[in-house]
N, C-alpha and C positions, 0 to 999 in steps of 0.2 A: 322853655324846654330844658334849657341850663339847670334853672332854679329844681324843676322836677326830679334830675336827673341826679341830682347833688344832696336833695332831701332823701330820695331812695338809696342811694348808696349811703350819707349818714347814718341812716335809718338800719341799713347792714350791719355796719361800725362797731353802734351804738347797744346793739344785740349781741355779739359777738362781746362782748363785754359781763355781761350778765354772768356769774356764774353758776353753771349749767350741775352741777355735784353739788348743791343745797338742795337740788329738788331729787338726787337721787337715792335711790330703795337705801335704805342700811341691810348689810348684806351679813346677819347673824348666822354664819353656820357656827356648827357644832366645832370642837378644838378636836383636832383628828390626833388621837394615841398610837403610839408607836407598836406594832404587837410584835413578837415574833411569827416569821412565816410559817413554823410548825403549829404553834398554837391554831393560827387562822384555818390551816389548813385541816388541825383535825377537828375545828367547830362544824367547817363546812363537810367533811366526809363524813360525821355523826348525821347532820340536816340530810345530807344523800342517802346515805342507809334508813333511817327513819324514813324517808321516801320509799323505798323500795320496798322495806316493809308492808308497808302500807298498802303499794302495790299488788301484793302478792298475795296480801290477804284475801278470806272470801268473803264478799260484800252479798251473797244471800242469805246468813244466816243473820244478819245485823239488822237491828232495829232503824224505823228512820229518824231516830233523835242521832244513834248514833253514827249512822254516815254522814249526818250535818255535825257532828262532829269531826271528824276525818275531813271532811270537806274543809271547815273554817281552819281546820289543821294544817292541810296542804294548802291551802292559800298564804297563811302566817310564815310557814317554811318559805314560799315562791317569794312573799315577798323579803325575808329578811335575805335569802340569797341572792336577790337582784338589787337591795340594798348594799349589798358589800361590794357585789361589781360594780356598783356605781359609785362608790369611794374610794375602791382601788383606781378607777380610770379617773379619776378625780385629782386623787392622790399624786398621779403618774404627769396630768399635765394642769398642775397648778397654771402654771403662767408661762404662754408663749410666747412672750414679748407681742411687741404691735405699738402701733399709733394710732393714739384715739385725737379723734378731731372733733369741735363741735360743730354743728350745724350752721352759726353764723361765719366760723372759717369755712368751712365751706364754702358757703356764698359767696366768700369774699376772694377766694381762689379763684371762684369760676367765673366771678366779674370782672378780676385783673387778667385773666385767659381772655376774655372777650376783648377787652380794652386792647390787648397789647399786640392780637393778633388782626 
């Protein structure tokens, strides 16, 4: 039972050893540039107005090439707008701090908790 008990916990150890960041993604974002707030802010009120246009226009006198036009248009705008909010909140919380632990600490915590208590 000893012998069992001592190879499974080795067996923890010996894992916990491994290092776990060889087998992880390489994380290639893009180098994020510094802009000024006015600039950002009148690329984005051009993309809103060009929206609105758009809106306001009359889609029964148009062809349907060209409201699949407008169409892939306003999607391209949706997505380069939800593009930037998602680099600004990006931007805003690069790194919370935290403790990263691996998997074989873990086990090995939860078996010196069993052990001790």
């Amino acid at each position: 039972m000893k012998k069992v008990v001592l190879s499974i916990l080795l067996a923890f150890v010996l894992q916990s050893f491994i290092p776990e960041q060889l087998y992880a993604k390489k994380d290639k974002s893009p180098v994020v540039v510094a802009t000024t707030e006015t600039a950002q802010s009148a690329d984005v009120s051009l993309l809103v107005a060009r929206v609105e246009s758009i809106k306001a226009m009359d889609m029964s006198d148009l062809s349907s090439t060209e409201r699949k036009e407008l169409r892939k248009e306003l999607r391209a705008i949706k997505n380069d707008l939800k593009a930037r909010s998602e680099s600004d909140a990006n931007a805003t919380a690069i790194n919370n701090g935290g403790v990263y632990l691996s998997v074989g600490a873990i086990i090995i915590i939860v078996l010196l908790l069993i052990l001790l208590l």
